[in-house]
C-alpha positions as a printed NumPy array, in Angstrom:
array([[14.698, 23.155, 46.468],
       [11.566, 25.612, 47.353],
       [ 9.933, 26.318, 50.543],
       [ 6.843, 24.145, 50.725],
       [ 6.557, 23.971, 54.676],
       [ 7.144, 27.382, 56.919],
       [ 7.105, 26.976, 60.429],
       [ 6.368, 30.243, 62.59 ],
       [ 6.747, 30.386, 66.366],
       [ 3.56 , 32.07 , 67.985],
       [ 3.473, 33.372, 71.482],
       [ 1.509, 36.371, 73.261],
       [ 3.821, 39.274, 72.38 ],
       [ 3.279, 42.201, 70.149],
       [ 5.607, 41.215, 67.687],
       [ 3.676, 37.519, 66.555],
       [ 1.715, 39.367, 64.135],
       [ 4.607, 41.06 , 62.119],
       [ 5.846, 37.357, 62.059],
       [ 3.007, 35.763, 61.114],
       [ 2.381, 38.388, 58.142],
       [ 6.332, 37.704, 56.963],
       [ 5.689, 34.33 , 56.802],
       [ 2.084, 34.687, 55.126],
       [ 3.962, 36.958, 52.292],
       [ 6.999, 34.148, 51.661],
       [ 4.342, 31.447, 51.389],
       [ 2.142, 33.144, 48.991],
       [ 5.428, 33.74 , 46.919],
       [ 6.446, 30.303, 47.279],
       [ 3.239, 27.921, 47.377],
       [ 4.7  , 27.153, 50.847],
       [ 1.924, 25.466, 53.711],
       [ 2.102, 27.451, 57.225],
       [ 2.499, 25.735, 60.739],
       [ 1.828, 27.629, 63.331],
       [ 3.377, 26.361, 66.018],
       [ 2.241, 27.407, 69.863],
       [ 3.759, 26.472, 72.814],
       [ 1.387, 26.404, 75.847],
       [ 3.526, 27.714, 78.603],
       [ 2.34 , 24.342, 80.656],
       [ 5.765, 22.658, 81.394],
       [ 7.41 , 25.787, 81.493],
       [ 5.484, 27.212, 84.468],
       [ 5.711, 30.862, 82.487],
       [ 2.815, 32.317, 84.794],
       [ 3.271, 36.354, 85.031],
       [ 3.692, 37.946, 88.312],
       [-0.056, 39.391, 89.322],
       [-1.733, 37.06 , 86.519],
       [-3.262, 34.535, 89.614],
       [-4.812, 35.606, 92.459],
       [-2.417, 35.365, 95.197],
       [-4.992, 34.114, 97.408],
       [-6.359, 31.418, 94.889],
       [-7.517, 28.055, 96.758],
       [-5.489, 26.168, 93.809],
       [-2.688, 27.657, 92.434],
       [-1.507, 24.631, 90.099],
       [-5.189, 24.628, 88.505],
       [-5.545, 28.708, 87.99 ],
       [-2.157, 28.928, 86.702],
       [-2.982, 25.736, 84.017],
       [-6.718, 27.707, 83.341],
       [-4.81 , 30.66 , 82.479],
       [-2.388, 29.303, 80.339],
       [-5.101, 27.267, 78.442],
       [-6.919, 30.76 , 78.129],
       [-3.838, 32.422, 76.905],
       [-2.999, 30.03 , 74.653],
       [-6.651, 30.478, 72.951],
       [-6.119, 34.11 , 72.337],
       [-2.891, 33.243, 70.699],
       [-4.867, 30.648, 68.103],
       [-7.182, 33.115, 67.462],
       [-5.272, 36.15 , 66.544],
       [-3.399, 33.337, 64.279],
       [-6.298, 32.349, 62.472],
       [-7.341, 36.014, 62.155],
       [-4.196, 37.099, 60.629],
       [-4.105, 34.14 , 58.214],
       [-7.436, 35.736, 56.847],
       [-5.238, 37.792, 54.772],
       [-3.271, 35.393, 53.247],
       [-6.098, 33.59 , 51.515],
       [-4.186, 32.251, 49.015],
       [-2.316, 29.977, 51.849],
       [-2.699, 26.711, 53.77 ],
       [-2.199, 26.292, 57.023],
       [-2.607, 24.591, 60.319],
       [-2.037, 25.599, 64.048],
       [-0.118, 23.056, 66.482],
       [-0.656, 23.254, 70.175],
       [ 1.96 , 21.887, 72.22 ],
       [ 2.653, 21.313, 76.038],
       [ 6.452, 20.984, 75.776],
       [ 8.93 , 23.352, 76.401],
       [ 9.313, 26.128, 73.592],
       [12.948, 24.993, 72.255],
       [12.498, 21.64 , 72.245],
       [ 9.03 , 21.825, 70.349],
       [10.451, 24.219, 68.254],
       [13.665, 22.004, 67.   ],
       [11.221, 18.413, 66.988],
       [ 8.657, 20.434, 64.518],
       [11.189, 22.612, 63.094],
       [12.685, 19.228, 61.427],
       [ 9.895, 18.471, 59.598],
       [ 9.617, 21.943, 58.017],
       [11.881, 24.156, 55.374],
       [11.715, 26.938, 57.218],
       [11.662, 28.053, 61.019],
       [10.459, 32.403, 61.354],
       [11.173, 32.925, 64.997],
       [11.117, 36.741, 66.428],
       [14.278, 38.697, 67.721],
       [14.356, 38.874, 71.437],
       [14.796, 42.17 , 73.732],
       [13.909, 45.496, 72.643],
       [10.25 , 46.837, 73.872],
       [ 8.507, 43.956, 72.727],
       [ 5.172, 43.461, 74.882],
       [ 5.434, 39.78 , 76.142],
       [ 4.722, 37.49 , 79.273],
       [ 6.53 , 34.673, 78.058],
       [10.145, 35.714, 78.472],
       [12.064, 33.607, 75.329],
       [16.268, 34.553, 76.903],
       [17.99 , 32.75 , 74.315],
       [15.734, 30.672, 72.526],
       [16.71 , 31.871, 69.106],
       [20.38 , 30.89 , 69.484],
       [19.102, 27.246, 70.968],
       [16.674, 27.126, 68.069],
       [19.443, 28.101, 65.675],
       [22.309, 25.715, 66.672],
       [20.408, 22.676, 67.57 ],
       [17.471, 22.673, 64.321],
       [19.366, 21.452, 61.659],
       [17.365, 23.837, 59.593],
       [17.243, 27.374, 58.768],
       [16.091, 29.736, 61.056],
       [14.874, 33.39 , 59.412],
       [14.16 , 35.996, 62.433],
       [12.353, 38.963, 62.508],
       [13.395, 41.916, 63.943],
       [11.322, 43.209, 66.86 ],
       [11.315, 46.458, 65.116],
       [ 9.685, 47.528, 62.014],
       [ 7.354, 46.576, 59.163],
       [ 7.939, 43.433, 57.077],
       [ 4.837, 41.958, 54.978],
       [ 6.471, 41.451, 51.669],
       [ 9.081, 38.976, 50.509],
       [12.448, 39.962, 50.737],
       [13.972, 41.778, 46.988],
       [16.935, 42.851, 47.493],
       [19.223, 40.281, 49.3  ],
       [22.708, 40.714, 50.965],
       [24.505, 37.206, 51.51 ],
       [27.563, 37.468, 54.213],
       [30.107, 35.279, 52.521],
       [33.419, 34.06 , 54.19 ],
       [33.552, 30.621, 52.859],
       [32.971, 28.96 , 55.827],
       [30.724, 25.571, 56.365],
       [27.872, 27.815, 58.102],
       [28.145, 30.332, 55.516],
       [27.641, 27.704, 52.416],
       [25.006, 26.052, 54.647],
       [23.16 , 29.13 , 54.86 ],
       [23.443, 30.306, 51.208],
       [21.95 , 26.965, 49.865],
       [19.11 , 27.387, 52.368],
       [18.702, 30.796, 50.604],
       [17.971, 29.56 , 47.438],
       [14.061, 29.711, 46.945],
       [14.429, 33.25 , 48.107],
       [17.492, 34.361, 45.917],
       [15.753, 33.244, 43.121],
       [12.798, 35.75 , 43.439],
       [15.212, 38.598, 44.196],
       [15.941, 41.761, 42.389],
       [19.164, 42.177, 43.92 ],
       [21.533, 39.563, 45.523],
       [24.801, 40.812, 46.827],
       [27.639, 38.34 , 47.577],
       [29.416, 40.445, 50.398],
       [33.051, 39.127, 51.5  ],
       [33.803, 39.22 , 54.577],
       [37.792, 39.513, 54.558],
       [40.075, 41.118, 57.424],
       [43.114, 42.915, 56.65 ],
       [45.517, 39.754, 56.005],
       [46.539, 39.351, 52.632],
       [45.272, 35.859, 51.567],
       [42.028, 37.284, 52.66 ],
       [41.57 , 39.487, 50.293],
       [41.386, 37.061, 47.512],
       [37.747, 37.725, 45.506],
       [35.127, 35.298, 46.41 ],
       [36.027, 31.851, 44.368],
       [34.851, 32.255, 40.869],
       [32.706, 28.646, 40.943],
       [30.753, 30.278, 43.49 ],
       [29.401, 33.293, 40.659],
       [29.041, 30.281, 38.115],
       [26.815, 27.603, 40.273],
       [24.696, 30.701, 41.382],
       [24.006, 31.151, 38.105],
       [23.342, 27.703, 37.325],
       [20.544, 28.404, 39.347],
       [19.065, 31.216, 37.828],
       [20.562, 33.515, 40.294],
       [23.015, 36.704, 38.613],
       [25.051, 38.142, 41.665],
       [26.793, 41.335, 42.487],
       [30.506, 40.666, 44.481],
       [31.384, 42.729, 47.287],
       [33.86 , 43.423, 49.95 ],
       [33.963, 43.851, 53.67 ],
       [36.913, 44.698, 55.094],
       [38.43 , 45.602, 58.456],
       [40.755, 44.139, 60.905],
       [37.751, 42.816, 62.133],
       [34.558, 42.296, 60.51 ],
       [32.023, 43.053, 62.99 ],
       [27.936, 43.202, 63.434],
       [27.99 , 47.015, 63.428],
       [29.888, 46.964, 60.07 ],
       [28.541, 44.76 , 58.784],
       [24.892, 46.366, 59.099],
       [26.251, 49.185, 58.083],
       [26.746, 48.009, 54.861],
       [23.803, 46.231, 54.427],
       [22.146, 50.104, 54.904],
       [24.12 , 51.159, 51.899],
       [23.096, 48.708, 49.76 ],
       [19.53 , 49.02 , 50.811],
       [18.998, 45.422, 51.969],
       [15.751, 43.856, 53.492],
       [17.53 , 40.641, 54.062],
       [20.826, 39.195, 55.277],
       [21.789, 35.635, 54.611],
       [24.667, 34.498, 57.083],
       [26.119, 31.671, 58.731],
       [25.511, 31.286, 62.493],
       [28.351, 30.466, 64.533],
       [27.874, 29.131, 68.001],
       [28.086, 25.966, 70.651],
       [26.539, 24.347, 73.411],
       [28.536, 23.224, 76.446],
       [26.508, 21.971, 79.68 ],
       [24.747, 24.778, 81.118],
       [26.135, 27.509, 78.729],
       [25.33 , 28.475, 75.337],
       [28.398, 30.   , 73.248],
       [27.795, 32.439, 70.726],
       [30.471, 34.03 , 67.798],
       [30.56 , 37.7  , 68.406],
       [29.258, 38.454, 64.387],
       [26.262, 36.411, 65.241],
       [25.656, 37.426, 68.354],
       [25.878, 41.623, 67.363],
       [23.255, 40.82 , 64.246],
       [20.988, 38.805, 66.921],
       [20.608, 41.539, 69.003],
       [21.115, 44.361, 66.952],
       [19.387, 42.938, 63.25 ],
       [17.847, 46.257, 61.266],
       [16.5  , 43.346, 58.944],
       [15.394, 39.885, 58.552],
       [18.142, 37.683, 59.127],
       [18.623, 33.786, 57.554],
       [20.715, 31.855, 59.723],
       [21.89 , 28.201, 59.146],
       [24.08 , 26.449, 61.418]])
């Protein structure tokens, strides 16, 4: 398995670039063709307060020229940051649809989805409340975001995999295979609370079919009563990690999206890429 298509979700915020580069380094490294996928805005009626003249004669057509104009400026910046990655195809997708739904349709047809971490002080006017954790749970696909904080235009080297042998967990591990393989460093981290028959060391076959693929890990242990976000970056700190590879847990009911707390403290408080499978 290798990356050979990497979707990345642009919008106008300050943060597309620092996605855009991520996703320009992991498909040099992996031969991997870039989509770059923008949303227009058009369906979702995302118009900023003060963007249209309050006294405009048509609102509905303003509103539309402005989006069209908006979304322009977000193609070009694309195609001027894909100037450094010369070594890399790539294509830019304009869509009218909301930004979930385009994201999961297009996301299926790619091996990667690089979507941006909401909240902090990112600059935006399309607000995106909760479109990672749709994105996540309803792709079938792995999802890698990027914090909204920080520098990140080199492929991940040192790799820390949250393990608690759970389906998402696995899920997300196999996704992570084209970019354990170019590590320097891959920890196995256990997640275990303070029960006794979790404290059992990750399952030997798990060591052996990494290495069966090329991949020599390092096993290590998490444990409190109960693992949480904060610890759990906390550890990745130690180790020096510029990726974690996790599980993400989550539902959807009608009209309510249900997140587990671990994945909801690393959403909003990630110090480092994150890979998420669901």
């Amino acid at each position: 398995m290798n990356f050979k298509t990497i979707l990345v979700h642009l919008d106008y915020s300050g943060r597309c670039a620092a996605r855009i580069d991520f996703a320009g380094a992991l498909a040099t490294e992996h031969g991997a063709h870039i989509v770059g996928l923008l949303p227009t805005g058009l369906y979702e009626t995302s118009i900023p307060a003060g963007m249209i003249n309050a006294g405009a004669n048509d609102y509905i057509a303003e509103s539309a020229a402005y989006l069209r104009h908006r979304a322009e400026r977000i193609a070009d910046n694309f195609r001027t940051h894909m100037k450094a990655w010369r070594s890399v195809s790539f294509e830019l997708r304009k869509v009218e649809g909301p930004a979930t739904d385009t994201l999961i349709e297009h996301g299926r047809t790619s091996d990667l989805v690089v979507l941006g971490q909401e909240g902090g002080d990112v600059r935006t006017d399309t607000p995106s409340q909760g479109l990672v954790s749709e994105v996540m749970l309803g792709l079938g696909r792995p999802v890698l975001v990027v914090p909204h904080a920080g520098e990140f235009k080199a492929s991940p080297r040192r790799i820390v995999v949250a393990w608690n042998r759970s389906r998402e967990a696995a899920l997300a591990l196999h996704a992570a295979l084209p970019l354990l393989r170019h590590a320097d460093q891959v920890t196995l981290l256990q997640l275990a609370g303070m029960n006794e028959e979790d404290q059992a060391p990750p399952q030997a076959h798990l060591s052996a079919w990494l290495d069966r693929h090329g991949i020599s890990a390092t096993i290590d242990r998490l444990v409190c009563e109960v693992p949480t976000s904060d610890a759990l970056l906390s550890r990745i700190c130690d180790l020096q990690g510029d990726l974690l590879v996790m599980g993400g847990y989550g539902h959807s009911r009608v009209r309510e999206l249900v997140l587990g707390g671990m994945t909801r403290g690393i959403l909003e408080h990630m110090t480092v890429p994150v890979l998420m499978a669901h």
